[in-house]
C-alpha positions as CSV (number, residue, x, y, z in Angstrom):
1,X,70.1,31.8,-15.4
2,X,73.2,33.6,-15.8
3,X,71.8,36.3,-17.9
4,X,69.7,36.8,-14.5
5,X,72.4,37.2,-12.3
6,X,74.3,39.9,-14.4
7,X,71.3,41.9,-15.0
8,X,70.6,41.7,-10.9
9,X,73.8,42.7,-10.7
10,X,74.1,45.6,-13.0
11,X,70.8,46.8,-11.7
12,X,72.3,46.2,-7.6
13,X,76.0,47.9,-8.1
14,X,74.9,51.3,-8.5
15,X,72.9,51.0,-5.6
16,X,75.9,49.2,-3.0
17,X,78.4,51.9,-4.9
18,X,75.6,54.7,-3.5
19,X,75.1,53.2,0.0
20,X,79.3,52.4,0.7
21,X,79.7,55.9,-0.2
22,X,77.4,57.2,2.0
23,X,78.9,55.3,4.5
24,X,82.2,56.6,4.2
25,X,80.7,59.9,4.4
26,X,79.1,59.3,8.1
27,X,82.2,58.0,9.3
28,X,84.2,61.0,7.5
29,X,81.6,63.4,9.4
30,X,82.0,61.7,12.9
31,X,85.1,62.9,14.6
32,X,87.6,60.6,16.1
33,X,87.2,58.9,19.4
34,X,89.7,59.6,22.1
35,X,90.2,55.2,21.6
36,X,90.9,55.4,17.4
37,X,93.3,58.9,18.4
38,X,95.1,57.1,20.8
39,X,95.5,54.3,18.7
40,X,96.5,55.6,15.4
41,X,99.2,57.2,17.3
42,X,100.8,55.0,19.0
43,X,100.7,53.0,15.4
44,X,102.3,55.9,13.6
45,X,104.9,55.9,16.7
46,X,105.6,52.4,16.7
47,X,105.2,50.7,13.5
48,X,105.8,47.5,13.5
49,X,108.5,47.3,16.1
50,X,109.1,44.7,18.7
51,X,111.6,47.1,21.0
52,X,109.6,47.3,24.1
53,X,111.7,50.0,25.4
54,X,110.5,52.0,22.2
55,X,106.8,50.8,23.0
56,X,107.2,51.8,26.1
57,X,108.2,55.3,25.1
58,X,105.8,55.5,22.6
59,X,103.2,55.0,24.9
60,X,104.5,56.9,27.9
61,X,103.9,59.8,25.1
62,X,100.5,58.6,24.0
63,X,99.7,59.3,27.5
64,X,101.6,62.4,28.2
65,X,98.8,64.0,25.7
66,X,95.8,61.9,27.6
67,X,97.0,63.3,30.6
68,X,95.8,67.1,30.6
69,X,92.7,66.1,29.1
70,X,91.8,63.9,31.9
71,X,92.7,66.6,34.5
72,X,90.2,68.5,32.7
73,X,87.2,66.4,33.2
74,X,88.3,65.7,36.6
75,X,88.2,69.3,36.8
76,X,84.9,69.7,35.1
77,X,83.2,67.2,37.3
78,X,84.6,68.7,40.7
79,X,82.6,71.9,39.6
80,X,79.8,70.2,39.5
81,X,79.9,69.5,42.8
82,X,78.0,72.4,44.1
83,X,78.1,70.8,47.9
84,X,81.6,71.4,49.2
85,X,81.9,67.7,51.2
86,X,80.4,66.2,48.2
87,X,83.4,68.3,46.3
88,X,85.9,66.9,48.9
89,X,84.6,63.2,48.7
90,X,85.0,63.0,44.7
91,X,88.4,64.9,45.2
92,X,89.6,61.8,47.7
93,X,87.5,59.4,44.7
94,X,89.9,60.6,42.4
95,X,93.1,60.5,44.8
96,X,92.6,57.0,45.4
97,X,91.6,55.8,41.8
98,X,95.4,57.5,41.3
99,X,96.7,55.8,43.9
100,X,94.8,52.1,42.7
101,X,96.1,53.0,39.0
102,X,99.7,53.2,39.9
103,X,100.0,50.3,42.2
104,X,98.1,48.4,39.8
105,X,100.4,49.1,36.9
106,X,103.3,48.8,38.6
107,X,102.9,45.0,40.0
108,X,102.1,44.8,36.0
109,X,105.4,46.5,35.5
110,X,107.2,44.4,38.0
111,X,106.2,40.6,36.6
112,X,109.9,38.4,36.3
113,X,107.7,36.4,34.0
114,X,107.4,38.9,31.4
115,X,111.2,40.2,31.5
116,X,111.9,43.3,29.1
117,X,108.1,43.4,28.2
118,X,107.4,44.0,31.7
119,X,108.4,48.3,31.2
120,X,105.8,48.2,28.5
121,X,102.8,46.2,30.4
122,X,103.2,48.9,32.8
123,X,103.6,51.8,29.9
124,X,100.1,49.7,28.5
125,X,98.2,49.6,31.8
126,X,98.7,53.4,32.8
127,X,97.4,54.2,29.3
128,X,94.7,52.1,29.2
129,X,93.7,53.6,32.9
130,X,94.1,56.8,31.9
131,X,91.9,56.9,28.7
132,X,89.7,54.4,30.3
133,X,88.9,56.9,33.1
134,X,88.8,60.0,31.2
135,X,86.2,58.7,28.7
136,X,84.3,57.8,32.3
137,X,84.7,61.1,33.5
138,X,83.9,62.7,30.2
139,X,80.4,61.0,30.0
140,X,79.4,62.0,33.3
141,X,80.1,65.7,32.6
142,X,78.4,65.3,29.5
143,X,76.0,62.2,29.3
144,X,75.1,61.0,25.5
145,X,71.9,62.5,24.3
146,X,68.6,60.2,25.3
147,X,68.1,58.9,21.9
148,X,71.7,57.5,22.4
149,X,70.9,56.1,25.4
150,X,67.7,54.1,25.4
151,X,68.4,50.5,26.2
152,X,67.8,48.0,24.1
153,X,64.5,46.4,23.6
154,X,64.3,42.8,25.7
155,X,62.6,40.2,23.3
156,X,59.6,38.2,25.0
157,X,60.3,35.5,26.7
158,X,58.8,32.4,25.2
């Protein structure tokens, strides 16, 4: 029996050492998401560190660089908008989205419960607006291809 399982084996590893390598090679191909850049840098930033005024900071940078990219989309999408009220009404979309952000963020910011974390719930929610509504944005100027798209298939109902 044992003699079974090592032959199995030897005759499986090259096989898994061919298909993990090929994985890495897809995910080596794909660029990064706007989610994993954000995310490695505010762990290269911060570390392991527990100063929230330093993870604040950290992330009021993080989102300094978000921050022109989603004015580009926004940008992108307005000239899209061939019909100048329709132009106008996603312009005043936008302004109040801001407007929502902020005042949501900052009652985040402003929690006595939360104390010194508080600066950095707010730092958190802004960023988490922000790359939240530019991947929105980004996927209505560009929508995934179809094949990317295509729902899932619904299993019959028994």
């Amino acid at each position: 029996m044992r003699a079974a399982f090592l032959f199995a084996a030897l005759l499986l590893a090259p096989g898994l050492a061919v298909a993990q390598q090929q994985q890495r090679q897809r995910q080596a191909a794909q660029p990064e998401t706007l989610g994993q850049q954000v995310d490695r840098n505010l762990r290269s930033c911060m570390g392991n560190s527990r100063d929230m005024a330093l993870i604040a900071r950290c992330m009021d940078t993080q989102r300094a660089t978000v921050t022109p990219r989603l004015d580009n989309a926004v940008q992108q999408l307005l000239a899209t908008q061939q019909d100048p009220q329709r132009r106008a009404a996603l312009a005043e979309v936008q302004a109040t989205w801001a407007i929502y952000r902020d005042r949501r963020c900052d009652f985040a910011g402003t929690n006595p419960d939360r104390a010194s974390e508080a600066v950095a719930d707010r730092a958190a929610c802004l960023l988490q607006f922000d790359v939240n509504r530019t991947l929105e944005i980004e996927e209505a100027v560009n929508p995934p291809a179809a094949a990317q798209r295509q729902p899932a298939q619904q299993q019959p109902r028994r």
